[in-house]
C-alpha positions in Angstrom: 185.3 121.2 185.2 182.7 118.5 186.7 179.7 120.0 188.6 177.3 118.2 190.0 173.2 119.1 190.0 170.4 117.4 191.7 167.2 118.2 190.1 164.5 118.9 193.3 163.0 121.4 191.4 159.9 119.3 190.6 156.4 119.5 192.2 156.1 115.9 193.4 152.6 115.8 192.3 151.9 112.3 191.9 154.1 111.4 195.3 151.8 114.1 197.0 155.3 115.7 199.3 158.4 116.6 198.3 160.9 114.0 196.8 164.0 115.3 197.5 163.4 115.6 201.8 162.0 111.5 201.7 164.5 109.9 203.7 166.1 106.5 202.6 169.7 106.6 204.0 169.3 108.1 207.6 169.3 111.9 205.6 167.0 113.9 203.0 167.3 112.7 199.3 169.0 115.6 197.9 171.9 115.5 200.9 172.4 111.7 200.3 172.8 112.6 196.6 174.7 115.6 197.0 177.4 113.7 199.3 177.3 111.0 196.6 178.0 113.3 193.9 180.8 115.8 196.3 183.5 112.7 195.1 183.5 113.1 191.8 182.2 117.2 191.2 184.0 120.1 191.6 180.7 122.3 192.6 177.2 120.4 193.8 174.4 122.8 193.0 170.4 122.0 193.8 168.3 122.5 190.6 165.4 124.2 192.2 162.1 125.9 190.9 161.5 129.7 192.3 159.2 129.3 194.7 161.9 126.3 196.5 164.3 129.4 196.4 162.4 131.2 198.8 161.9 128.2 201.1 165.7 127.6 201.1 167.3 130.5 201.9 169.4 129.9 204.5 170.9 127.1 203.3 174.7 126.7 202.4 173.8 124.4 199.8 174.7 126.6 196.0 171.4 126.9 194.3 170.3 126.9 190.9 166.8 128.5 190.3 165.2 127.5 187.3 165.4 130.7 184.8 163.2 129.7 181.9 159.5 130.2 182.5 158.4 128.6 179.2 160.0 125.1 180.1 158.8 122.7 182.2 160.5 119.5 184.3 164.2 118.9 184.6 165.0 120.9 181.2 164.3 123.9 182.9 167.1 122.9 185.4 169.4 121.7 183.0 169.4 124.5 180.9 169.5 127.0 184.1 172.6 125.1 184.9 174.4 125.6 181.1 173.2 128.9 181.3 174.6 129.9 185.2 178.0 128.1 184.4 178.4 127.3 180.4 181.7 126.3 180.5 181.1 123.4 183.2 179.9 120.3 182.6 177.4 118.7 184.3 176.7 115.4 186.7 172.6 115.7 186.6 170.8 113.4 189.2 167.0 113.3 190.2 166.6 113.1 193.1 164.0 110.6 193.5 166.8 107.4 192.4 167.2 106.1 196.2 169.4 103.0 195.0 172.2 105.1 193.4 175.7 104.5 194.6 179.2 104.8 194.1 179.6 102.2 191.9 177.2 103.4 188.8 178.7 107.1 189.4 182.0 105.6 189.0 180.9 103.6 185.9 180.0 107.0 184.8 182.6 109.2 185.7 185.4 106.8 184.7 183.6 106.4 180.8 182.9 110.2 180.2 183.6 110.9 176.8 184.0 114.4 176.4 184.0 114.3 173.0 180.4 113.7 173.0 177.9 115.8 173.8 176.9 113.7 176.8 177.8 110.2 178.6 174.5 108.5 179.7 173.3 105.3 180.6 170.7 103.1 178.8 167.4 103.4 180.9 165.5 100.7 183.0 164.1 99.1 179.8 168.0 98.9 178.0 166.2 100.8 174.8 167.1 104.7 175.2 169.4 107.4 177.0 168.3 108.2 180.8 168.5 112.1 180.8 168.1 112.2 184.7 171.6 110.1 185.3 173.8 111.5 183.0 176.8 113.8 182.4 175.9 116.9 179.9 179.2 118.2 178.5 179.4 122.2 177.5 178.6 121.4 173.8 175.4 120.4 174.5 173.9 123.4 175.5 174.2 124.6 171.9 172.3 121.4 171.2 169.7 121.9 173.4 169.0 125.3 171.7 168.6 123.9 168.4 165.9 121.4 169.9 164.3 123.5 171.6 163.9 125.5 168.3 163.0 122.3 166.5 160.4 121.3 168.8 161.9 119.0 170.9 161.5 119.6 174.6 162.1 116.3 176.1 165.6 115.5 177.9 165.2 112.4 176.6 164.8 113.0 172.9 167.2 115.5 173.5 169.8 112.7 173.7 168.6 110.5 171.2 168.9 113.1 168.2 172.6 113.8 169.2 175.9 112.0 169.5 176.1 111.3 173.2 178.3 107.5 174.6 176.0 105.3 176.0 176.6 102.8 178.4 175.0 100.0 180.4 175.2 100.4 184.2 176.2 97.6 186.3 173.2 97.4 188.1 170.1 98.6 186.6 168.3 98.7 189.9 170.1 101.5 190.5 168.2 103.6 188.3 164.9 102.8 189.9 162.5 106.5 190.0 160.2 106.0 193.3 157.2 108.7 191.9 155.0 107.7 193.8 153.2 106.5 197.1 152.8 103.1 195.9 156.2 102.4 194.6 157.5 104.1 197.9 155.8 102.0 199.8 157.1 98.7 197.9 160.4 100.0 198.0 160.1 100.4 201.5 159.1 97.3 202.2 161.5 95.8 200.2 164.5 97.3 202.0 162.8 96.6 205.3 162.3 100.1 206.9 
């Protein structure tokens, strides 16, 4: 089992408003991601903090609320996801990657290796795993534990102390974060909006 999870859980602190509702594709972040992921995952859930819960709760969309109060960022969703369905594993997307299409997802998808304890992609600078595009098999969450325990509390490192498959992506653009007003803006104007 495949299930997908956009991480909106995040404050948006430096962007100053809420990430996942910026609108690059006609719709809200997290739907254009969600519809993205719906082709390859069997279940696409919304990583989201507590207080998101309560702002959300008529939606149809499932919802993962974040369930560990001692970690922070998207390993708090991560691990709320392992924890609400361990034997699943997991497509993990921020939500803030407005260039991600079909074509990296099926990179991914098609070069899972489930004999690893995750399939990611080399990150913008082509030196270490990117934790916020990545599939997280069942295994890890084992993993995770034991780093945790070690000390480790970064996705990131998180990959790099275990045996995960990495890969290039065919376009690294795609992997672009937009964090904040300034790079949004740029973006923007890149793309002509």
């Amino acid at each position: 089992m495949l299930n997908g999870l956009v991480l909106i859980g995040g404050r948006s602190r430096r962007m100053g408003e809420d990430k996942s509702i910026l609108v690059y594709h006609n719709k809200p972040q997290r739907e254009y991601l969600t519809d993205l992921l719906r082709h390859y995952c069997d279940t696409v859930y919304w990583s989201v903090n507590a207080k998101q819960a309560g702002e959300l709760p008529n939606t149809e969309q499932p919802l993962i609320v974040d369930a560990f109060d001692e970690l922070m960022g998207p390993l708090n969703g991560i691990m709320s996801a392992m924890q609400t369905v361990p034997n699943a594993a997991w497509l993990v997307v921020a939500c803030d990657m407005p260039l991600l299409s079909n074509r990296t997802l099926d990179r991914l998808v098609a070069a899972r290796n489930p004999a690893k304890r995750a399939t990611a992609f080399y990150d913008s600078d082509g030196r270490f795993p990117e934790p916020l595009l990545c599939i997280w098999e069942p295994t890890m969450k084992t993993a995770l534990q034991k780093s945790l325990a070690d000390g480790y509390y970064s996705p990131r490192q998180m990959l790099m102390v275990n045996d995960v498959e990495l890969l290039h992506p065919p376009d690294i653009r795609e992997l672009l974060n937009i964090n904040d007003p300034e790079t949004k803006a740029a973006f923007i104007n890149d793309i002509g909006h």
